[in-house]
N, C-alpha and C positions, 0 to 999 in steps of 0.2 A: 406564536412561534412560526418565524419563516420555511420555507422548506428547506433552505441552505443549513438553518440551525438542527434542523429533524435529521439533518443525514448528516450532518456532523455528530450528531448524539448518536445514533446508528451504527458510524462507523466507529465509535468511542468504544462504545459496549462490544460491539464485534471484535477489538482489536483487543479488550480486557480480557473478554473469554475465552479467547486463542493463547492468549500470553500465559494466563491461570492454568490453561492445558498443558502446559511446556513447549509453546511454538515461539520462534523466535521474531523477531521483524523480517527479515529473510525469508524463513519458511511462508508467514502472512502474506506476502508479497507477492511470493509464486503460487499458493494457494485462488490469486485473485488476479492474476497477469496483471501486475504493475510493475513496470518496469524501472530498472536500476536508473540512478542518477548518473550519469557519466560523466565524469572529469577531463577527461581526453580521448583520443583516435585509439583505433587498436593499434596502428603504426606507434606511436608515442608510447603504448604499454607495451609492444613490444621490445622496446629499447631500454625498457625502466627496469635496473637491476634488481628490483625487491618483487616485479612482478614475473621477474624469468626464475626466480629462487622459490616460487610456488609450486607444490604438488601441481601435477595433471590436474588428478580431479576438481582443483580446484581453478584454475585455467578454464577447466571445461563450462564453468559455470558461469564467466566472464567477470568484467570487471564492473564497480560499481557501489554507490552508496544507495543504504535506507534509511532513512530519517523516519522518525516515529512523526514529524509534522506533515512530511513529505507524504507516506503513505496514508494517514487520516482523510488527507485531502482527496486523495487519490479515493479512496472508499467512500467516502463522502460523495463525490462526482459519480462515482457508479450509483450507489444508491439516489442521486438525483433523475440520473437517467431512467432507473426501473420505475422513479415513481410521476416521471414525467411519460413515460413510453405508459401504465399502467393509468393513469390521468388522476392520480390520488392528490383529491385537496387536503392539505396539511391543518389541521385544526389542535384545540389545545387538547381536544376531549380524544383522537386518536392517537395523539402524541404521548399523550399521557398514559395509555394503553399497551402502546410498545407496538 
């Protein structure tokens, strides 16, 4: 098992366990500073009739998508980092251990 596949499994289970809690992709996301996908400027959501017809609160929170492939990745990349910064060699026998 490569280490890319270790922390994709990683982030699998971490995102299964959150979801089974009742967190949503969103809440996951902020839980982990991953940030949103953006599709446009704030200039261009601000002229976007569907995004001035938003509550505040939810304005406050900006605009943006999460992809369940999107953030996998993203958690995958952090957990690559801990385990490169950590100097953990990826084997089948730790893998297999969690």
């Amino acid at each position: 098992m490569t280490r890319r596949e270790y922390a994709l499994q990683q982030a699998d289970a971490e995102i299964g366990r959150l979801i089974l809690e009742g967190f949503g992709l969103f809440r996951i996301a902020e839980l982990y500073d991953v940030p949103r996908i953006r599709y446009c400027t704030d200039a261009q959501a601000e002229n976007d009739v569907n995004w001035q017809a938003l509550p505040d609160y939810i304005k406050a929170q900006g605009h943006g998508v999460i992809t369940e492939g999107y953030l996998r990745e993203q958690l995958a990349d952090q957990c690559e980092r801990i385990l490169e910064k950590e100097e953990v060699e990826v084997t089948w026998l730790n893998a297999a251990n969690g």
